[in-house]
C-alpha positions as CSV (number, residue, x, y, z in Angstrom):
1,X,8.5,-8.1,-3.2
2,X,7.3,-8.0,0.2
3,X,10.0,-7.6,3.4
4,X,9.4,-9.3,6.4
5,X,8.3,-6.3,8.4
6,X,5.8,-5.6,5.6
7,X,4.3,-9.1,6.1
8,X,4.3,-9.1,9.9
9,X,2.4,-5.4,9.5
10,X,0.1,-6.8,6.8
11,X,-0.9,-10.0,8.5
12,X,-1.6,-8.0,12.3
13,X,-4.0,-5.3,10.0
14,X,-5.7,-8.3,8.1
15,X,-6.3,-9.7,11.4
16,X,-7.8,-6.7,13.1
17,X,-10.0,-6.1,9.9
18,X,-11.4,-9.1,8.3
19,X,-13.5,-7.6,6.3
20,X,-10.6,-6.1,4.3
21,X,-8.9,-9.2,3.1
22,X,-10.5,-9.2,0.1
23,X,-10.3,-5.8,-1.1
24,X,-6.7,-5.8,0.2
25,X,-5.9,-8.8,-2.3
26,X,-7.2,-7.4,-5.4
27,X,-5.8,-4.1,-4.4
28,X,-2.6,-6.0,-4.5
29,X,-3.4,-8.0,-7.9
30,X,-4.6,-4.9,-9.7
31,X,-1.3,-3.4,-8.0
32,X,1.2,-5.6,-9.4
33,X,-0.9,-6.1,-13.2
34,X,-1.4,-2.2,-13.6
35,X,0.5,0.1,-10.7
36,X,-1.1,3.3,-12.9
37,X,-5.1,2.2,-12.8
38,X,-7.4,4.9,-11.7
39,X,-8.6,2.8,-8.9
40,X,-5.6,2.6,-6.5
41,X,-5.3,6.4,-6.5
42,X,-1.6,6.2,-6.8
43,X,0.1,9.3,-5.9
44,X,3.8,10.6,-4.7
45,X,4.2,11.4,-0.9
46,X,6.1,14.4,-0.1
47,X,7.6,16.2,3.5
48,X,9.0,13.2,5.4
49,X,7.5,10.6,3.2
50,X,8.8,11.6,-0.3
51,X,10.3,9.4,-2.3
52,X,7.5,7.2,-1.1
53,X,3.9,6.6,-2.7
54,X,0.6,5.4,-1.7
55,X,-2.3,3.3,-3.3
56,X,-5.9,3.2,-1.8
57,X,-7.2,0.1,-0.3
58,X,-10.5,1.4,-0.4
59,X,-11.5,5.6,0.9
60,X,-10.2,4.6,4.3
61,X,-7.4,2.4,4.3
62,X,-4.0,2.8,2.2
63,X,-0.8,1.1,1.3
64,X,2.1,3.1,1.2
65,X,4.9,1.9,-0.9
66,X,8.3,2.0,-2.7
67,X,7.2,2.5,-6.2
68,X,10.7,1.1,-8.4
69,X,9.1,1.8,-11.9
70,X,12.3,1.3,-13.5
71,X,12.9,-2.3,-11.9
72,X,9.1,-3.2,-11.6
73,X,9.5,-3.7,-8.3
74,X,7.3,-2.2,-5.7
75,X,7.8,-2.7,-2.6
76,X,5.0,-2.4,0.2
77,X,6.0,-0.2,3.4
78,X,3.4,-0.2,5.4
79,X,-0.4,-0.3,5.5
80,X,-3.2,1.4,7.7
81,X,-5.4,4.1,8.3
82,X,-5.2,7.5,5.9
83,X,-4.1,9.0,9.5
84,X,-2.0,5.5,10.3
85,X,0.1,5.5,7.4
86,X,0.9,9.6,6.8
87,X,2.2,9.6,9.9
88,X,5.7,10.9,9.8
């Protein structure tokens, strides 16, 4: 599931660096088939980010996200830098 201001986010990143689209999309595929594979690096957030987790586009770049186990729905928040998207 993917909010508007998620998309809007997603599509000005993927713009600014081409060279991710393709690791971004099976980072999203491998996302959505297995949310626990060793690969994304999924992990909790805590301080102002808890309840909040983030998967690894590659060393550099993340996705945070809503992580809804329970629903299986994950919801992408926002998507950037290490730096960009730990930001409180």
């Amino acid at each position: 599931m993917f909010t508007e201001r998620y998309n809007r986010r997603a599509a000005r990143f993927l713009h600014r660096h081409s060279e991710l689209r393709e690791p971004y999309r099976k980072t999203l595929l491998l996302l959505e088939a297995n949310p626990r594979h060793p690969s994304l690096r999924l992990h909790a957030l805590r301080g102002k980010l808890s309840g909040l987790h983030s998967v690894s586009i590659n060393l550099s770049w993340r996705i945070t996200l809503e992580l809804l186990i329970d629903g299986q729905n994950i919801i992408p928040i926002d998507i950037g830098s290490h730096d960009t998207v730990y930001r409180p």
